[in-house]
VOTORKOL-470150 format. One line per 10 residues: number of its first residue (from 1); their letters; for each residue x, y, z of C-alpha. Coordinates in pm, 1 decimal, decimal comma. Layout:
VOTORKOL-470150
NUM> A> X/Y/Z  ...
***
This chain:
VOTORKOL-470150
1> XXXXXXXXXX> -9134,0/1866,1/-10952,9  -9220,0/1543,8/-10840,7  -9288,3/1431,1/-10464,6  -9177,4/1024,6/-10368,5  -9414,0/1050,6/-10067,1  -9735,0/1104,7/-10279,7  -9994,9/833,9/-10373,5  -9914,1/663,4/-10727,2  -9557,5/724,1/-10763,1  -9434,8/465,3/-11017,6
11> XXXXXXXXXX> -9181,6/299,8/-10819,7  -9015,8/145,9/-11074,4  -8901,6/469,0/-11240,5  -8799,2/616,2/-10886,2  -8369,9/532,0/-10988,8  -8457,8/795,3/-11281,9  -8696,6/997,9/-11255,3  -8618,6/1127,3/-10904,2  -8310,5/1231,9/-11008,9  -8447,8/1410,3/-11325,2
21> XXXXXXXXXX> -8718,6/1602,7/-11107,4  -8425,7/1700,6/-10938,1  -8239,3/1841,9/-11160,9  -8514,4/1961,7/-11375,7  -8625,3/2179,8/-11053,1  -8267,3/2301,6/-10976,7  -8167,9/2386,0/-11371,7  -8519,0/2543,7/-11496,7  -8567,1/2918,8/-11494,2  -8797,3/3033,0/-11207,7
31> XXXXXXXXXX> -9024,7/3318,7/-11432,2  -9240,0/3517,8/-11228,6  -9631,5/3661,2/-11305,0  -9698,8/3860,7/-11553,2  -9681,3/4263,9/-11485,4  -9997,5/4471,0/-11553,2  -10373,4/4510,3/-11437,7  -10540,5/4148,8/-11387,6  -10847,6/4338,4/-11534,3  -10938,4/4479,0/-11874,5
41> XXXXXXXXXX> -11184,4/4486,0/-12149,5  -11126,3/4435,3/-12556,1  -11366,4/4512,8/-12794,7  -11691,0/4711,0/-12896,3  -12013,0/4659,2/-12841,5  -12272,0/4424,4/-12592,7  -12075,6/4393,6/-12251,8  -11986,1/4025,1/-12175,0  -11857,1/3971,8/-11837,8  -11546,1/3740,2/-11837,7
51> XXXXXXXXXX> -11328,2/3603,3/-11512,3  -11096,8/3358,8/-11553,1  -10894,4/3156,5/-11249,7  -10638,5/2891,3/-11183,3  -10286,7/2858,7/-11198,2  -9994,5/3009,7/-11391,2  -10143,1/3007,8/-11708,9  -10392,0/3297,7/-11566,6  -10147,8/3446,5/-11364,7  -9914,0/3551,4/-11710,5
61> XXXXXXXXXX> -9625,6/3340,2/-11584,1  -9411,3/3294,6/-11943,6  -9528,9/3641,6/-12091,9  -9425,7/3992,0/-11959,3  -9726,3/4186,9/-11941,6  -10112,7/4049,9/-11850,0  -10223,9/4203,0/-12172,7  -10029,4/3917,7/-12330,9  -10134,9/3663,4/-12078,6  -10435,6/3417,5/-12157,7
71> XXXXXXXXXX> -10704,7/3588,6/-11991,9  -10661,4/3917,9/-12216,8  -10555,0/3766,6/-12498,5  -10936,4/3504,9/-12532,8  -11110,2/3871,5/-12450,3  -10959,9/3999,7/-12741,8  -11051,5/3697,5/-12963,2  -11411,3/3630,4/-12866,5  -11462,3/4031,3/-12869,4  -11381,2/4047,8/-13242,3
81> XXXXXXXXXX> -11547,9/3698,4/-13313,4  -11853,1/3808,9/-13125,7  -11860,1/4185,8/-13159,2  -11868,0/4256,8/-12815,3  -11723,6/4409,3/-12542,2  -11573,0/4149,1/-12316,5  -11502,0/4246,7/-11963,1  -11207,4/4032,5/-11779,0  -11092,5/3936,7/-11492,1  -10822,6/3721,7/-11384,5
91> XXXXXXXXXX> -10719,2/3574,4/-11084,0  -10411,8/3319,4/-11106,3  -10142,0/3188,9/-10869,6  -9818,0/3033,7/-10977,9  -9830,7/2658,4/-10878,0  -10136,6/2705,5/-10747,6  -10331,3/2302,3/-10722,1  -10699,9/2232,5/-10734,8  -10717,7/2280,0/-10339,6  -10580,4/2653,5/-10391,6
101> XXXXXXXXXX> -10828,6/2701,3/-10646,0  -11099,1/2584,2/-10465,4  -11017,6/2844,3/-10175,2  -10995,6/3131,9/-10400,2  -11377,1/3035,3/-10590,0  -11511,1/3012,0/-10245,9  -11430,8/3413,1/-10211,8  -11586,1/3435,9/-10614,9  -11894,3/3647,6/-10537,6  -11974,0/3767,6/-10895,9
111> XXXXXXXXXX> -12287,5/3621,9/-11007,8  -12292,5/3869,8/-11352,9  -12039,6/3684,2/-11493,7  -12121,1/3482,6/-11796,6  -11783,0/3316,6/-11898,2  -11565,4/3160,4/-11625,3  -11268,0/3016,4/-11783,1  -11091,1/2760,2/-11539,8  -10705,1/2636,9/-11586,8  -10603,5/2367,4/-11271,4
121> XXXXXXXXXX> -10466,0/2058,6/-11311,4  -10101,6/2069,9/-11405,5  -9962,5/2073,9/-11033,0  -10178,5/1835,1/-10927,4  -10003,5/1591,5/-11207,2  -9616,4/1728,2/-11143,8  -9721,6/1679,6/-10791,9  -9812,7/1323,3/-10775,9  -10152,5/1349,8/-10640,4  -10395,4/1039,9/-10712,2
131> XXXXXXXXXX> -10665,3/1110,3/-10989,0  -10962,0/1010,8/-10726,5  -10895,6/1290,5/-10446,3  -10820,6/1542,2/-10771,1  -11134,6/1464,9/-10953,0  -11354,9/1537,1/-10639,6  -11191,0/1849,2/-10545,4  -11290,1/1959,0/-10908,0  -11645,1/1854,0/-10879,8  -11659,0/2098,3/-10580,0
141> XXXXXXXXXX> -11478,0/2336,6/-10793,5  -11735,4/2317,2/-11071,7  -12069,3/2334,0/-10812,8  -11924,7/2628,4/-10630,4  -11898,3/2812,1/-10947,5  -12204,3/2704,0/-11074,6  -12393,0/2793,0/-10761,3  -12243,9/3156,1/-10747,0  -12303,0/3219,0/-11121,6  -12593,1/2943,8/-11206,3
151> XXXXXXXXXX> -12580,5/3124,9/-11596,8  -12220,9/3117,6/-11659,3  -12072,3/2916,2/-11935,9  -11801,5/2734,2/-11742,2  -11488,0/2608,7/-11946,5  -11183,1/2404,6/-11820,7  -10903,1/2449,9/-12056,1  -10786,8/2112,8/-12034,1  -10475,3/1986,6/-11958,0  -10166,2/2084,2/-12057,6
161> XXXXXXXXXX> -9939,0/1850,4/-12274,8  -9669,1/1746,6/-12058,3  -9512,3/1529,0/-12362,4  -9405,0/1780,8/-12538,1  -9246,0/2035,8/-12260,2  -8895,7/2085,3/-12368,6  -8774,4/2127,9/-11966,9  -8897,5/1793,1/-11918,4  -8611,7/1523,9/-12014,9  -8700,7/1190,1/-12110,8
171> XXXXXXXXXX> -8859,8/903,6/-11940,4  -8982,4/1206,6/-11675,2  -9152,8/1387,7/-11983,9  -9321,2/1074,6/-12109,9  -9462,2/945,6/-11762,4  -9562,7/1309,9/-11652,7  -9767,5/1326,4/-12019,3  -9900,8/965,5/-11982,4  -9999,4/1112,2/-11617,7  -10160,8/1448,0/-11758,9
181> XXXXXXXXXX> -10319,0/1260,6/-12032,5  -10501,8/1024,8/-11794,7  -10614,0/1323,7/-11585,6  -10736,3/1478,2/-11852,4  -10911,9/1168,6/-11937,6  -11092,7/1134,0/-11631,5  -11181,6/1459,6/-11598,3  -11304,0/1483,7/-11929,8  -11585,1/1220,7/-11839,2  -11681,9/1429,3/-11531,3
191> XXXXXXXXXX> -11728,8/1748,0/-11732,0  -11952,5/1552,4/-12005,8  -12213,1/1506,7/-11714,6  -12243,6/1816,0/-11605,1  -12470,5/2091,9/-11809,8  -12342,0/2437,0/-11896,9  -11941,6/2288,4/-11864,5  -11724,3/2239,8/-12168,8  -11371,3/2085,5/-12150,9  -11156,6/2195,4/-12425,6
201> XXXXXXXXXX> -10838,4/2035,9/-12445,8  -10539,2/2182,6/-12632,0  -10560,8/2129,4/-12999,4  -10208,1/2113,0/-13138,3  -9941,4/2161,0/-12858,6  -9705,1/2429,1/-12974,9  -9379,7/2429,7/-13137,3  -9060,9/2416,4/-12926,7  -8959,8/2774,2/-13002,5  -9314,7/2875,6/-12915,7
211> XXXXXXXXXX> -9235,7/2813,2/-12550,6  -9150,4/3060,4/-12259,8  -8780,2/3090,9/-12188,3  -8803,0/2809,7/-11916,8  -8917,7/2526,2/-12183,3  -9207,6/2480,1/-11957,0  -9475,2/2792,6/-11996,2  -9606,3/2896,7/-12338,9  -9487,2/3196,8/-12488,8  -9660,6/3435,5/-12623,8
221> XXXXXXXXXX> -9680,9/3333,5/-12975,8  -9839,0/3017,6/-12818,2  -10079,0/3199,0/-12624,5  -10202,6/3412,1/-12837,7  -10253,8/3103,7/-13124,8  -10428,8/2898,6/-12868,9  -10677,4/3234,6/-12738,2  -10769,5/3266,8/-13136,2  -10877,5/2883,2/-13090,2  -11023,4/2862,0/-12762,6
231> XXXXXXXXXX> -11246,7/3176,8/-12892,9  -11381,3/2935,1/-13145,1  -11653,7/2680,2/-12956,2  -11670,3/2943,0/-12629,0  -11801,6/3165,2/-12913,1  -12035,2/2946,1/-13056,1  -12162,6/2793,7/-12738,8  -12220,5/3171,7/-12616,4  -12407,7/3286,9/-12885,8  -12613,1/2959,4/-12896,7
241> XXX> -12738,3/3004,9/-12534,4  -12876,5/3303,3/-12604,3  -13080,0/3157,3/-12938,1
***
């Protein structure tokens, strides 16, 4: 949960919060990917091409099957908001960090794809690495995708809010969510510079009993609320690129 050797560790919290990554790592249920296909399609009509990538909110981890992991669930929502047949893809890794993205969208050879949906970020935080090194591993992210699909609507999900995890005791959950937040910050400013890129950051973190079993991952209650309002401006920026 939290390594002392990285860049930016606050010191001053090290008595506590050492101890509470600790324990939080030792006492927190270890859930595995979601079981299933990490490909599908939802809905009728025009094919849209979807792939989305990232870390263990692509690869399922708090749901059972893939078809109620993030990926399938936004398919299903923008095909009934758009009335079209989205194609997905997925391609996630438990714990995987911006570096482990950044290997797997060198190997991303579709250029058909017109939504890439990106999720990294959260490991980086819970692993102590400084904002700086993050934010340019993310720029190279964001040009490798946009040079292997130069059409694709490209959207980070933002985020996650640490604050509100119920694994996390406190001070641990407070300076991980000040952490995220300023990440998400930075980032944030990054994205606004760069054309066909939105950054949409979670819009009301979910409920305490909306969480995975591990207080940590959302469930699927969560996931499918937040698909039904991610499908929302992805829709509406789709449909206005092709005006």
């Amino acid at each position: 949960m939290l390594n002392p050797a990285a860049n930016n560790f606050p010191w001053l919290w090290a008595p506590i919060l050492l101890p509470q990554g600790l324990w939080v790592r030792s006492h927190t249920p270890r859930l595995g990917e979601a079981a299933g296909p990490m490909k599908g399609s939802s809905g009728q009509g025009l094919p849209l091409k979807m792939h989305a990538l990232g870390d263990s909110i692509i690869a399922g981890v708090g749901v059972g099957q893939r078809s109620d992991a993030l990926p399938a669930c936004l398919a299903d929502s923008l095909g009934r908001r758009l009335g079209r047949q989205v194609h997905w893809s997925a391609a996630g890794q438990n714990g995987a960090r911006a570096n482990d993205v950044l290997t797997g969208v060198r190997a991303f050879e579709d250029s058909r794809a017109e939504l890439l949906v990106l999720s990294v970020g959260l490991n980086d935080v819970t692993g102590l690495m400084s904002v700086q090194p993050w934010l340019d591993e993310m720029r190279q992210i964001f040009q490798l995708l946009r040079t292997t699909a130069p059409d694709a609507l490209i959207v980070h999900l933002g985020l996650p809010p640490l604050a509100h995890f119920p694994a996390l005791p406190q001070p641990l959950r407070r300076v991980l969510g000040e952490r995220a937040q300023a990440f998400d910050e930075a980032l944030r400013r990054v994205i606004a510079q760069l054309p066909g890129v939105m950054h949409l950051c979670f819009d009301t973190p979910p409920r305490a009993d909306q969480f995975a079993s591990d207080g940590y991952h959302p469930g699927p209650a969560a996931i499918r609320l937040w698909a039904e309002f991610l499908a929302g401006p992805i829709g509406t920026a789709l449909t206005s690129s092709q005006d």
